[in-house]
gemmi code that builds the backbone of each chain (N, CA, C; Angstrom):
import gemmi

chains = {
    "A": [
        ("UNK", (107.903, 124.690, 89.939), (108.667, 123.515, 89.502), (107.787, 122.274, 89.611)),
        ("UNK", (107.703, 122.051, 88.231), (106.759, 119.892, 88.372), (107.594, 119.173, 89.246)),
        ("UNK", (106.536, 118.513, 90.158), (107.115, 117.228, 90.701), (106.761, 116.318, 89.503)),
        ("UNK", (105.764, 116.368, 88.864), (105.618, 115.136, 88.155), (106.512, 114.600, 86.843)),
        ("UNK", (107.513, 113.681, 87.362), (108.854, 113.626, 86.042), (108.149, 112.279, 85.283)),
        ("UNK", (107.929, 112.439, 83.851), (107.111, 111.635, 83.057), (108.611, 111.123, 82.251)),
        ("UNK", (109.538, 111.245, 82.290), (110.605, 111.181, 81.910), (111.884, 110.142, 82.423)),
        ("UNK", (111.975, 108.962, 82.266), (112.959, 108.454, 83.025), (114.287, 108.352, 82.120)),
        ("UNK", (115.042, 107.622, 82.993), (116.179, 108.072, 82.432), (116.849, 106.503, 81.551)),
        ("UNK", (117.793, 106.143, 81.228), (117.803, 105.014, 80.190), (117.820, 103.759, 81.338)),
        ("UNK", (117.159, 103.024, 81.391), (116.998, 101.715, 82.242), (116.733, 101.809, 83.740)),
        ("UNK", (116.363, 103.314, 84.132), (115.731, 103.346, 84.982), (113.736, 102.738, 85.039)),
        ("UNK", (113.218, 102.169, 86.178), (112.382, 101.630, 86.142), (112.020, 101.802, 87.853)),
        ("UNK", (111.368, 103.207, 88.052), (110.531, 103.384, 89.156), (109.775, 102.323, 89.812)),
        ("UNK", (109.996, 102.046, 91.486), (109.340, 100.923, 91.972), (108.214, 101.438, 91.920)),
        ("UNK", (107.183, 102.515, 91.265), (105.732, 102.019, 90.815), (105.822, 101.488, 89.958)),
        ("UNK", (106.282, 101.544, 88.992), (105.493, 101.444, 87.591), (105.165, 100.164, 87.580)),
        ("UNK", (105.831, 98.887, 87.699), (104.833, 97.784, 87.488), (103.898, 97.585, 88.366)),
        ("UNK", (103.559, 98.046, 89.733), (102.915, 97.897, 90.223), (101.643, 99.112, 90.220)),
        ("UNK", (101.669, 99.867, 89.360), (100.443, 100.732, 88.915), (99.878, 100.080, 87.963)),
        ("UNK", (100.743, 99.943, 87.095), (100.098, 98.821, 85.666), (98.963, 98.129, 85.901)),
        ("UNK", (99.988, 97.594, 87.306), (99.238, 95.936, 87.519), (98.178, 96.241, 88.301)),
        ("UNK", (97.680, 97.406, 89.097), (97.005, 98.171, 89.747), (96.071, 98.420, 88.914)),
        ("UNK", (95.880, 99.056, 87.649), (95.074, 99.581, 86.584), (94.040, 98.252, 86.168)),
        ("UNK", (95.020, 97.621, 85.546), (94.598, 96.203, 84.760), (93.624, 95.555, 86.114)),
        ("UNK", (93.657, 95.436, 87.518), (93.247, 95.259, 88.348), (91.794, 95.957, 88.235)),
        ("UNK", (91.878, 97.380, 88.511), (90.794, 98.169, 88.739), (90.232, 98.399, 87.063)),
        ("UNK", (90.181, 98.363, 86.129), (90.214, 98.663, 84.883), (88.300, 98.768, 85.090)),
        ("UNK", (87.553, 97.618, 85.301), (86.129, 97.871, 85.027), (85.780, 99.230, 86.160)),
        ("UNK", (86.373, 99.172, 86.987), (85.749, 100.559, 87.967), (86.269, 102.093, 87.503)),
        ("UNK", (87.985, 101.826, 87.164), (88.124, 103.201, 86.474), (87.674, 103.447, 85.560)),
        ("UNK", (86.916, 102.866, 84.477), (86.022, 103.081, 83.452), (85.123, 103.336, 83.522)),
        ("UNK", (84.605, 102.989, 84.526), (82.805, 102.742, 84.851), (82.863, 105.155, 85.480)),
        ("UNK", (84.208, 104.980, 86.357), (84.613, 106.538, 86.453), (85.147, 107.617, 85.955)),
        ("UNK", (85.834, 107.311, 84.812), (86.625, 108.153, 84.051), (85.818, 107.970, 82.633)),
        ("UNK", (85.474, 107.156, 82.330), (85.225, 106.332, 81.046), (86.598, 106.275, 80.094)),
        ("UNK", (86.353, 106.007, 78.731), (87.512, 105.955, 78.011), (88.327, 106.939, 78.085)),
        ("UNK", (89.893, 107.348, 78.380), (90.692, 108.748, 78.201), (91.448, 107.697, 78.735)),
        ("UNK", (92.706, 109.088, 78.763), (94.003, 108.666, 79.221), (94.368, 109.633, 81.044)),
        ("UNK", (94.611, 108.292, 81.506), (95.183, 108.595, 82.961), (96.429, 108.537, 83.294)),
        ("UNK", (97.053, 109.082, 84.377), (98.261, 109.431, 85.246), (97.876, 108.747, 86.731)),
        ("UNK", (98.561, 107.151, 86.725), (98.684, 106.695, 87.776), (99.909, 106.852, 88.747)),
        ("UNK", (99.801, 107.342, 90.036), (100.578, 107.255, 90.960), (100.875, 106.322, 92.262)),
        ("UNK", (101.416, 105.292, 92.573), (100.985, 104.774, 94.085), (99.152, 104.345, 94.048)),
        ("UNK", (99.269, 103.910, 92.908), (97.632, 103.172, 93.242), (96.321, 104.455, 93.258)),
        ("UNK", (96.801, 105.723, 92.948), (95.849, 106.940, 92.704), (95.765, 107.471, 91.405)),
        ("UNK", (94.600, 107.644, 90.483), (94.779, 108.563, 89.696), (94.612, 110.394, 89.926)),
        ("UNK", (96.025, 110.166, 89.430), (95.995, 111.872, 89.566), (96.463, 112.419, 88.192)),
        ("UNK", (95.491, 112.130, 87.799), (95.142, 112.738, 85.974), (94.423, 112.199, 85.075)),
        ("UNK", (93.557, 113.287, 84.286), (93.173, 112.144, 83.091), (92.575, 113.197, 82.335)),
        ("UNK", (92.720, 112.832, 80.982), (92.395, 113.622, 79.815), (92.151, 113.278, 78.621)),
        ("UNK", (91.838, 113.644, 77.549), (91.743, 112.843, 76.003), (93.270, 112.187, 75.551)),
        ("UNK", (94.063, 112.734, 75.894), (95.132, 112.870, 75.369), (96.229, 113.061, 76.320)),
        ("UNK", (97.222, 112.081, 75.615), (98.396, 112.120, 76.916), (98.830, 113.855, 77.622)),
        ("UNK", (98.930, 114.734, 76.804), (99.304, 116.039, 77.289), (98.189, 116.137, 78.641)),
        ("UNK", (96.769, 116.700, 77.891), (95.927, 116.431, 78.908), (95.776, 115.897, 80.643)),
        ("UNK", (96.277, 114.722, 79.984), (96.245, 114.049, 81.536), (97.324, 114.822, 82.254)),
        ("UNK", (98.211, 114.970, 81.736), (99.697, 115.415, 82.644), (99.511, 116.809, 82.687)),
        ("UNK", (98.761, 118.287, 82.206), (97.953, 118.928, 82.632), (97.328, 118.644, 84.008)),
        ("UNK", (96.505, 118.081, 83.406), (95.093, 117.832, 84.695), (95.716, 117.237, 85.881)),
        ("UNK", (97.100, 116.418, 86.038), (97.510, 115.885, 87.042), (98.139, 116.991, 88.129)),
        ("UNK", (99.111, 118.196, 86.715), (99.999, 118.974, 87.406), (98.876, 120.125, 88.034)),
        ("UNK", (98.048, 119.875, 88.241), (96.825, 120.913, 88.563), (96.565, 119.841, 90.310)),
        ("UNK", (96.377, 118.660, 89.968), (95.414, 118.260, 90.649), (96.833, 117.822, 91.796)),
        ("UNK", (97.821, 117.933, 92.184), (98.939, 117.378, 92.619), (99.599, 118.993, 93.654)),
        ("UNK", (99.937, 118.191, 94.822), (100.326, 119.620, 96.048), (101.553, 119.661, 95.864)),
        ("UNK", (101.264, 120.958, 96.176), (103.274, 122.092, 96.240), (103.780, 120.869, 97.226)),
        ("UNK", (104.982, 120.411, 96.898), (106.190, 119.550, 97.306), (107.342, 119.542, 96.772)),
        ("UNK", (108.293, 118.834, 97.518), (109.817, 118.787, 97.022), (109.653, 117.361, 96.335)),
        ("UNK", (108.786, 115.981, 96.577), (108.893, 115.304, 96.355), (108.631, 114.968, 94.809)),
        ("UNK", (109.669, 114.228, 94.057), (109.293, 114.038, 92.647), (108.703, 112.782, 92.441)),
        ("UNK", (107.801, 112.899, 91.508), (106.924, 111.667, 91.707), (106.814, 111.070, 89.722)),
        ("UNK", (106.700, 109.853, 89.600), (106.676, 109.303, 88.181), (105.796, 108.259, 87.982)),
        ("UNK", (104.701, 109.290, 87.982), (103.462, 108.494, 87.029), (103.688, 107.667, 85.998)),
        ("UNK", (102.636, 106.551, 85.689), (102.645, 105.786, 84.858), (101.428, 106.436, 83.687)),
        ("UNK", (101.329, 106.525, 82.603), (100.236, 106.476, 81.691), (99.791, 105.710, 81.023)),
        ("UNK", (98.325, 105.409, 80.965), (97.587, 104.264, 80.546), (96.219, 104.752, 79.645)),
        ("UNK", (95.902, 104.271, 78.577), (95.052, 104.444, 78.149), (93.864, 103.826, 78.330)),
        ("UNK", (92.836, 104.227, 78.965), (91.372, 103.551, 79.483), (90.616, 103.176, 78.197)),
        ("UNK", (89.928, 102.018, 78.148), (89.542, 101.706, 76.831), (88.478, 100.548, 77.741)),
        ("UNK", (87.072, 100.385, 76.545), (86.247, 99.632, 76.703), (86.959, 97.998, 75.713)),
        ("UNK", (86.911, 97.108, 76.379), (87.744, 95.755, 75.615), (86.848, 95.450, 74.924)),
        ("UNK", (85.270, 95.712, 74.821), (84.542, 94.881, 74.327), (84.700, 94.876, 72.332)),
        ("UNK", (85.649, 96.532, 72.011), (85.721, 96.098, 70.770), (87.255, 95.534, 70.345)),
        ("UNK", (86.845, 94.827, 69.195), (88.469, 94.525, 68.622), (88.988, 95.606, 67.930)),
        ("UNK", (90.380, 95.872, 68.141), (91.083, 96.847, 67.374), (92.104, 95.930, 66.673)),
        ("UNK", (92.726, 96.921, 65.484), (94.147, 96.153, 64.625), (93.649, 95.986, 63.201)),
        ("UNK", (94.791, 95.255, 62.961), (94.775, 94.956, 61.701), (94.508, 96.045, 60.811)),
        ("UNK", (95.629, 97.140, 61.016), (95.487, 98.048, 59.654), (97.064, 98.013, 59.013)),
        ("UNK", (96.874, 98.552, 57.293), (97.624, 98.177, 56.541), (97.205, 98.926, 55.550)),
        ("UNK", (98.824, 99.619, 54.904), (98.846, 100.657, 54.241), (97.908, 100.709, 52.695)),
        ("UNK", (97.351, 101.805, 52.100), (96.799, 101.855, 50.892), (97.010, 102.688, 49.792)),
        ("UNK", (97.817, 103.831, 50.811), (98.570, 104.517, 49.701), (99.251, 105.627, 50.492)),
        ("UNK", (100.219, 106.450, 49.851), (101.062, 107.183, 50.154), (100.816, 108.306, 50.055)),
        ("UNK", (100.841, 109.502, 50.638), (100.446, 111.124, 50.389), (101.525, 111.830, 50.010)),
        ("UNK", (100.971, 113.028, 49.587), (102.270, 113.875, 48.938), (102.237, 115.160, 50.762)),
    ],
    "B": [
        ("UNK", (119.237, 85.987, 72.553), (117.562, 86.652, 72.830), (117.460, 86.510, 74.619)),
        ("UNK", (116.137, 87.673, 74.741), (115.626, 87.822, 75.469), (114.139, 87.447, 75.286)),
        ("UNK", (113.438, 87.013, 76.387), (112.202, 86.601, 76.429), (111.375, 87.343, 77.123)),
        ("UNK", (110.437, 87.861, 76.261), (109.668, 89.590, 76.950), (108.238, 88.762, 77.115)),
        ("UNK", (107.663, 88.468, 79.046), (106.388, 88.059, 78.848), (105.290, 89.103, 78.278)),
        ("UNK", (104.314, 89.162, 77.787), (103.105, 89.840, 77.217), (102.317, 89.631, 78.689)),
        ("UNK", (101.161, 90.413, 78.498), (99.827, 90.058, 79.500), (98.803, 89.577, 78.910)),
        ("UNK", (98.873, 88.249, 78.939), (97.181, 87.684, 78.018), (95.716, 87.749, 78.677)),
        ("UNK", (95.097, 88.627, 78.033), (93.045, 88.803, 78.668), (92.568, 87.822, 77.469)),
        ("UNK", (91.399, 87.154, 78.017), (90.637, 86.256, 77.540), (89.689, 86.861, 76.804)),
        ("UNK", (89.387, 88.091, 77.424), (87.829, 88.397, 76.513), (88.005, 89.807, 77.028)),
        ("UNK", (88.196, 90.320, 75.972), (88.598, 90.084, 74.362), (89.745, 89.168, 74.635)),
        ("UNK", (89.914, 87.821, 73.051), (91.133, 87.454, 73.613), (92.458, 88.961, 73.203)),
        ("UNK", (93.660, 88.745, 74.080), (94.383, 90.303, 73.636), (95.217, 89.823, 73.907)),
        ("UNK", (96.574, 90.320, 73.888), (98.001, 90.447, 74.615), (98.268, 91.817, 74.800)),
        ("UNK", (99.173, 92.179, 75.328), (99.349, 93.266, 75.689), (101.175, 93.302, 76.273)),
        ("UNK", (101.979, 94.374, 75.349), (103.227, 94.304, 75.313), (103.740, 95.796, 75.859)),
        ("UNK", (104.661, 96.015, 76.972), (104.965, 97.253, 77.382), (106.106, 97.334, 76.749)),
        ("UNK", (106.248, 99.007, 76.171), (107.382, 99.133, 74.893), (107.812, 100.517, 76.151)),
        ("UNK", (109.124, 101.118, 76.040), (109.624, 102.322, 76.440), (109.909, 102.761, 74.858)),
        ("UNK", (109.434, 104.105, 75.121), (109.976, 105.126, 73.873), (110.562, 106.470, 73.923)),
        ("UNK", (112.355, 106.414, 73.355), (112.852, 107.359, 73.328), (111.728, 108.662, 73.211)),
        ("UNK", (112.331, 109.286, 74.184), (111.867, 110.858, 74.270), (113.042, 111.610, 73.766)),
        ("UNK", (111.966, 113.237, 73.025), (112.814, 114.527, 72.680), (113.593, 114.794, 73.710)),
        ("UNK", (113.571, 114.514, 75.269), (114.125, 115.211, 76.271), (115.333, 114.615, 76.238)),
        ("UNK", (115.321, 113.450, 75.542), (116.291, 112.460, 76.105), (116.140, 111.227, 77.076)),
        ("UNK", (115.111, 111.083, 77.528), (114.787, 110.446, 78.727), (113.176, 109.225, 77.699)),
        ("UNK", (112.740, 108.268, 78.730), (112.148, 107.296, 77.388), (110.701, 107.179, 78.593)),
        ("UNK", (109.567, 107.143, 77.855), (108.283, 106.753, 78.083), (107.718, 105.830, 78.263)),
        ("UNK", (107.105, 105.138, 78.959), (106.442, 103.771, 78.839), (105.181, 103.731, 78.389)),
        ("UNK", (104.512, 103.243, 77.658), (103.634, 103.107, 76.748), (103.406, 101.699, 76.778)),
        ("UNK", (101.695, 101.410, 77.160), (101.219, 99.950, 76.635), (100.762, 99.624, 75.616)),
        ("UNK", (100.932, 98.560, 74.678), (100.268, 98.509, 73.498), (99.651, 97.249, 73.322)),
        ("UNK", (98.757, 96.806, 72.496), (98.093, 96.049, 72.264), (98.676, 95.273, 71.157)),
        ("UNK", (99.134, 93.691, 71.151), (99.686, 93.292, 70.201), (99.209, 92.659, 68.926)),
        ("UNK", (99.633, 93.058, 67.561), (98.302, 93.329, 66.432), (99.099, 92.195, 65.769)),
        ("UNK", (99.116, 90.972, 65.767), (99.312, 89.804, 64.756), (99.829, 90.150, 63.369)),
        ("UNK", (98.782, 90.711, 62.562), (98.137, 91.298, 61.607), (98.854, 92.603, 60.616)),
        ("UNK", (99.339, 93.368, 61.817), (99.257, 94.958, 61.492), (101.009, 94.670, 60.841)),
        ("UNK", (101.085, 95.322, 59.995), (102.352, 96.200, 59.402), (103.256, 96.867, 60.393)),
        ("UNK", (102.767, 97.966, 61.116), (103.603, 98.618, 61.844), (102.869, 99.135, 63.259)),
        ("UNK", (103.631, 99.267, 64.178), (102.755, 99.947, 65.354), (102.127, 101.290, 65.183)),
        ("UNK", (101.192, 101.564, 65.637), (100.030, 102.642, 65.518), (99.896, 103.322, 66.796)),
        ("UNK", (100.277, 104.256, 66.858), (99.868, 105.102, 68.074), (99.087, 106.532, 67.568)),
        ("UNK", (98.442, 107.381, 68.741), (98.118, 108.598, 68.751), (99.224, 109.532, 68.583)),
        ("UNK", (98.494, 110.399, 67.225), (99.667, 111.746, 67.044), (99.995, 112.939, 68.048)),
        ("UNK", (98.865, 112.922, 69.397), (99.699, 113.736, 69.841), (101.315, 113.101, 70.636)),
        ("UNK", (101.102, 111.936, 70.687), (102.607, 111.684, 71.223), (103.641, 111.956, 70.509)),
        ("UNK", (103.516, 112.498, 69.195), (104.534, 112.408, 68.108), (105.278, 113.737, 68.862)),
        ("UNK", (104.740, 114.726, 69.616), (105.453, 115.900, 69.862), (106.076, 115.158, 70.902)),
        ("UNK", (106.556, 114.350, 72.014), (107.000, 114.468, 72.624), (107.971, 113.394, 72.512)),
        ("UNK", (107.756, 112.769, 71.768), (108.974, 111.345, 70.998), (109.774, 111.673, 70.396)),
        ("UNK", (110.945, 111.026, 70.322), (112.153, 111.582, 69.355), (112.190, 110.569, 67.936)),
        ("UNK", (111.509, 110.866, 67.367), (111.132, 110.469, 66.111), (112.070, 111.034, 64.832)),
        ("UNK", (112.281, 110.027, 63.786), (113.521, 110.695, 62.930), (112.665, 111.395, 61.771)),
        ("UNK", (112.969, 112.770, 61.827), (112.649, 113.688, 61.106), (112.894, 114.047, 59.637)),
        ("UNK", (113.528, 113.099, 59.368), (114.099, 112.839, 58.006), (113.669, 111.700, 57.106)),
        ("UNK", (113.193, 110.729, 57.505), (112.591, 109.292, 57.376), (110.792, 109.854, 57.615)),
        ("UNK", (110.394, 110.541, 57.362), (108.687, 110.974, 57.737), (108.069, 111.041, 56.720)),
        ("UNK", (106.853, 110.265, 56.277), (105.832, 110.081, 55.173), (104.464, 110.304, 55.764)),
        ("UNK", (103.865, 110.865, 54.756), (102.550, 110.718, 55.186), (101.664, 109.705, 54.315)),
        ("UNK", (100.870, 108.978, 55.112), (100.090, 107.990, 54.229), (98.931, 107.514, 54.661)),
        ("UNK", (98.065, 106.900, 53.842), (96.611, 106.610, 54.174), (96.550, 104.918, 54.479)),
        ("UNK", (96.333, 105.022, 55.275), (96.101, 103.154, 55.782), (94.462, 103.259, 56.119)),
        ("UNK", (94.248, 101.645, 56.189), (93.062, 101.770, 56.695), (92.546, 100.390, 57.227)),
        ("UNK", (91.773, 99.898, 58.256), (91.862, 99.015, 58.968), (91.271, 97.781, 57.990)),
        ("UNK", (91.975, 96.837, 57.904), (91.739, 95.491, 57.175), (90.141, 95.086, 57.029)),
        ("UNK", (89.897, 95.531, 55.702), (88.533, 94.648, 55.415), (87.647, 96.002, 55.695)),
        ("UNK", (87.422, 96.487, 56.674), (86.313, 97.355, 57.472), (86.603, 98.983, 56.065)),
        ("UNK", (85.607, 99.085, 55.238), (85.801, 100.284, 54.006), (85.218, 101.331, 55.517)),
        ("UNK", (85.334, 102.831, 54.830), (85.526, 103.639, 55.370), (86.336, 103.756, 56.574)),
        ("UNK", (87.401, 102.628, 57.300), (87.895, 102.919, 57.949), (88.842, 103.614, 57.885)),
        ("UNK", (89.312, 104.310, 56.920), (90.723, 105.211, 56.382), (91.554, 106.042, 57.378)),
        ("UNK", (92.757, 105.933, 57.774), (93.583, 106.913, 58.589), (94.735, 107.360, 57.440)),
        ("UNK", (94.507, 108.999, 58.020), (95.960, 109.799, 57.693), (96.620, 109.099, 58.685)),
        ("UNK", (97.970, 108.549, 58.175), (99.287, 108.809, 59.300), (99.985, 109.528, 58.807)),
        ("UNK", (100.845, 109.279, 60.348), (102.815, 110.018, 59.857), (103.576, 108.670, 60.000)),
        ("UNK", (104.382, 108.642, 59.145), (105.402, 107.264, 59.240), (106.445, 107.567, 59.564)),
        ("UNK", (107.246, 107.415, 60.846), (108.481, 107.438, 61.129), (109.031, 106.260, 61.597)),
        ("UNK", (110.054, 106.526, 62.435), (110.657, 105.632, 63.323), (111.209, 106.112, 64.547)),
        ("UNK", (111.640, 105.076, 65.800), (111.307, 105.818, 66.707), (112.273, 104.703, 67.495)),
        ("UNK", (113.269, 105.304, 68.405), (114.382, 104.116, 69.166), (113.329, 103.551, 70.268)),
        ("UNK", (113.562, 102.256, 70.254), (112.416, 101.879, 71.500), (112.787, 100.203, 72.382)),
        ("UNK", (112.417, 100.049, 73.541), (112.542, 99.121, 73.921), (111.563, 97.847, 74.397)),
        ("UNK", (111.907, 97.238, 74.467), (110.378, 96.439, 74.781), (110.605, 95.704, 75.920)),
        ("UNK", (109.984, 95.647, 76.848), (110.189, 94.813, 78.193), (109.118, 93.968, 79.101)),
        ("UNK", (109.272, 93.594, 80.200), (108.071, 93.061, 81.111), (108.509, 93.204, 82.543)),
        ("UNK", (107.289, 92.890, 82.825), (107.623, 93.445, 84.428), (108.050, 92.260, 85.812)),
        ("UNK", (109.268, 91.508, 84.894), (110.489, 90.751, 85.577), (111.508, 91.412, 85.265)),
        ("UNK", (111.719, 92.189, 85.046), (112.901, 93.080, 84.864), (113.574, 92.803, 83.427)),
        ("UNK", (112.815, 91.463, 82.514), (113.189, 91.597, 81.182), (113.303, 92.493, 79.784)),
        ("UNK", (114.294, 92.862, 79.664), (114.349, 94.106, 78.607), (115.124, 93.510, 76.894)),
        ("UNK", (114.238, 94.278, 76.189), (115.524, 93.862, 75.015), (116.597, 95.185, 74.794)),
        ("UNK", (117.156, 95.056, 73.656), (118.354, 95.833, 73.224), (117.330, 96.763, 72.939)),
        ("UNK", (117.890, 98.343, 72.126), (116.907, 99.233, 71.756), (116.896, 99.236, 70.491)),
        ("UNK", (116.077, 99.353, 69.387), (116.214, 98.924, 68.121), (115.150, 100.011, 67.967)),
        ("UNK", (115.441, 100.188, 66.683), (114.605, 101.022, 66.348), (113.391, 100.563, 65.627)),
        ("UNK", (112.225, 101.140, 65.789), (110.632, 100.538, 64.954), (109.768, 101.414, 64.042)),
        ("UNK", (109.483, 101.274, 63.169), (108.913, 102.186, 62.563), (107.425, 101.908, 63.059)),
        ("UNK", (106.694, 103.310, 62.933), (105.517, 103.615, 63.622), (105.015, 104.644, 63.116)),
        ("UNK", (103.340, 104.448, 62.907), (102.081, 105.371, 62.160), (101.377, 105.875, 63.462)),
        ("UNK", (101.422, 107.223, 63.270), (101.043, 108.120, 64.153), (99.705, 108.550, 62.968)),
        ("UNK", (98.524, 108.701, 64.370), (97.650, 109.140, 63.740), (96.218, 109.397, 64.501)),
        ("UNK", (94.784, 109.948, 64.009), (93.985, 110.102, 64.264), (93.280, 109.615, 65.717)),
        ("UNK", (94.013, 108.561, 66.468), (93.141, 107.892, 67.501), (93.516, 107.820, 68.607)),
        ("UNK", (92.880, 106.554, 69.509), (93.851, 106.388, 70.794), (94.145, 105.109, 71.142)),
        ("UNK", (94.176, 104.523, 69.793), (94.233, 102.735, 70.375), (95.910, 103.089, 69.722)),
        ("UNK", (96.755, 102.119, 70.990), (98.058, 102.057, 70.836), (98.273, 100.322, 70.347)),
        ("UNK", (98.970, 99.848, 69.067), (98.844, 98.519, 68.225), (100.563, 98.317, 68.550)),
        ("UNK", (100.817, 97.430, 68.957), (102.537, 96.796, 68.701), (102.175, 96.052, 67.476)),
        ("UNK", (102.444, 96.388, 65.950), (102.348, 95.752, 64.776), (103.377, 94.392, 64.702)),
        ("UNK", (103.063, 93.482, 64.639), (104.395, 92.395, 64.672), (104.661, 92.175, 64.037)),
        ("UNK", (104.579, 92.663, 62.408), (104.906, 92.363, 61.474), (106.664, 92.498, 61.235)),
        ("UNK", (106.876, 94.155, 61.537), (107.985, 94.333, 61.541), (109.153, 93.770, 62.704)),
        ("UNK", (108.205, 93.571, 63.910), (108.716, 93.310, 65.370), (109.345, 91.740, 65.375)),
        ("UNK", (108.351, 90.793, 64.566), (108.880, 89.550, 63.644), (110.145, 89.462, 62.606)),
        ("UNK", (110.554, 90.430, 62.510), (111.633, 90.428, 61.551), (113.031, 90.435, 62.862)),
        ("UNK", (112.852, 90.723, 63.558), (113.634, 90.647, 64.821), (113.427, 89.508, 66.040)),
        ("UNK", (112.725, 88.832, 65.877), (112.359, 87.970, 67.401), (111.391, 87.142, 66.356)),
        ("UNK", (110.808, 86.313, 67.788), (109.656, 85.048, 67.205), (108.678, 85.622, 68.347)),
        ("UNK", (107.539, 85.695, 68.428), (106.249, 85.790, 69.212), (105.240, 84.317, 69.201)),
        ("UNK", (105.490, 84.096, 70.778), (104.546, 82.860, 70.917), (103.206, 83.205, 72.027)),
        ("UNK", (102.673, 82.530, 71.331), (101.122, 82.767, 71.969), (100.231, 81.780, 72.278)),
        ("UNK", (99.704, 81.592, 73.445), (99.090, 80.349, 73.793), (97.518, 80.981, 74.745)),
        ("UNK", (96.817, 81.545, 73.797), (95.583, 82.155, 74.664), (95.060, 81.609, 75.820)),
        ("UNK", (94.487, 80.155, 75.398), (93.653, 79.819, 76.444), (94.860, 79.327, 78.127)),
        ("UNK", (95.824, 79.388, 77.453), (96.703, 79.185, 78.818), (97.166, 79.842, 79.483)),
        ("UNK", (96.608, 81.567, 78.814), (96.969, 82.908, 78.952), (98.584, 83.246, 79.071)),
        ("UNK", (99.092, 82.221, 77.916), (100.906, 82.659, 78.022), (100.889, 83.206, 77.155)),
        ("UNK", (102.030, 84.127, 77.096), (102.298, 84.529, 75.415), (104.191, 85.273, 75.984)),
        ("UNK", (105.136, 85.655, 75.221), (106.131, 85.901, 75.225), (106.587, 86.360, 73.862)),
        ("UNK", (107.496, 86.973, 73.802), (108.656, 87.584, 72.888), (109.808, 86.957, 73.295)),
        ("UNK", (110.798, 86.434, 71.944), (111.767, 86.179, 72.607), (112.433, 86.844, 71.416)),
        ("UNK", (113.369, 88.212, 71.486), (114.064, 89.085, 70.564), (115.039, 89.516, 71.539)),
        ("UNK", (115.758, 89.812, 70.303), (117.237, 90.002, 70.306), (117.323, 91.549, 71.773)),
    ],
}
model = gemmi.Model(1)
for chain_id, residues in chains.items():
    chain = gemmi.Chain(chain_id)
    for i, (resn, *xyz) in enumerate(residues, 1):
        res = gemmi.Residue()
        res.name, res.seqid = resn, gemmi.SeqId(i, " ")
        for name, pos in zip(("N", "CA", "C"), xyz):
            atom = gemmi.Atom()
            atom.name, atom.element = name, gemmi.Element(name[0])
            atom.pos, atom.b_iso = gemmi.Position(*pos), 0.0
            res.add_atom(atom)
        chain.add_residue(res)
    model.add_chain(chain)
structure = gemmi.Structure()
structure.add_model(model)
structure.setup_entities()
């Protein structure tokens, strides 16, 4: 059975989550400089996951995370270098 | 209205808007995105499309491609997707639904084009404020 519930429920808001965010955005040049670009699974100020891709990380977390009763709700964040600009796309045509 | 603060970085200048998104389970995701002035619609990575409750009936596929920059071309998927947008004062809006291009990458875009048709977005870089104020 996962402890890790990636799933909340409608207007629920785990006392991590803003404070992992704000944890990330904090550490952002060091978890990069360690993970490099991917996507992580923050817990309580730890990453316990990370992968190309959101599945990935939550994989690699439910691996890296001990047999417990306790349920726990990671935050996911995508690690990214700021130095480029992203945006500004806009449609050109339609596929069949 | 509600007034949703953003997180403003200087360099790059950016904002940055936390959206929750209905899940297949029933239960909703938090997701950060980067807020795109510019963009048409929000842009995320397709593998999240499996785990979002996205309307299956409303789905196109189409070729976009990033403003100005040739060869930048993306396949998407065009749906829509119930979602909320909030900050971390406990400000939330209603859940409305947004349409959103799933596709090839991993940069996540809050497009404001459409997000403007609902709210006003103010932005004040160098004072690092910025806010939503929507319904």
């Amino acid at each position: 059975m996962s402890r890790i519930r990636m799933s909340l429920r409608y207007g629920e808001t785990p006392a991590n989550v803003f404070s992992d965010f704000a944890w990330i955005r904090q550490n952002e040049r060091e978890l990069l400089a360690k993970y490099g670009e991917c996507n992580i699974l923050v817990y309580q100020q730890q990453v316990i996951g990370f992968g190309n891709n959101y599945q990935e990380a939550v994989d690699n977390a439910e691996q890296n995370i001990t047999v417990g009763d306790e349920e726990i709700t990671p935050v996911h964040q995508w690690l990214r270098e700021r130095s480029q600009r992203i945006g500004m796309l806009r449609k050109i045509s339609a596929n069949q | 209205m509600t007034r949703i603060s953003l997180r403003i970085t200087q360099s790059p200048p950016e904002a940055e808007v936390m959206i929750r998104f209905l899940r297949a389970d029933g239960g909703w995701l938090y997701i950060t995105a980067t807020v795109d002035t510019g963009a048409e619609i929000t842009f995320l990575p397709i593998d999240l499309l499996a785990i979002l409750a996205y309307d299956t009936v409303n789905t196109a596929h189409l070729t976009v491609e990033r403003a100005g920059v040739k060869k930048a071309d993306y396949e998407v998927v065009e749906t829509s997707i119930l979602v909320q947008i909030e900050d971390e004062f406990g400000n939330v809006s209603q859940p409305f639904t947004m349409p959103i291009w799933f596709g090839q990458t991993s940069v996540r875009l809050f497009g404001m084009t459409n997000a403007l048709e609902r709210g006003v977005l103010h932005l004040d870089m160098q004072a690092l404020s910025g806010y939503i104020d929507i319904p």
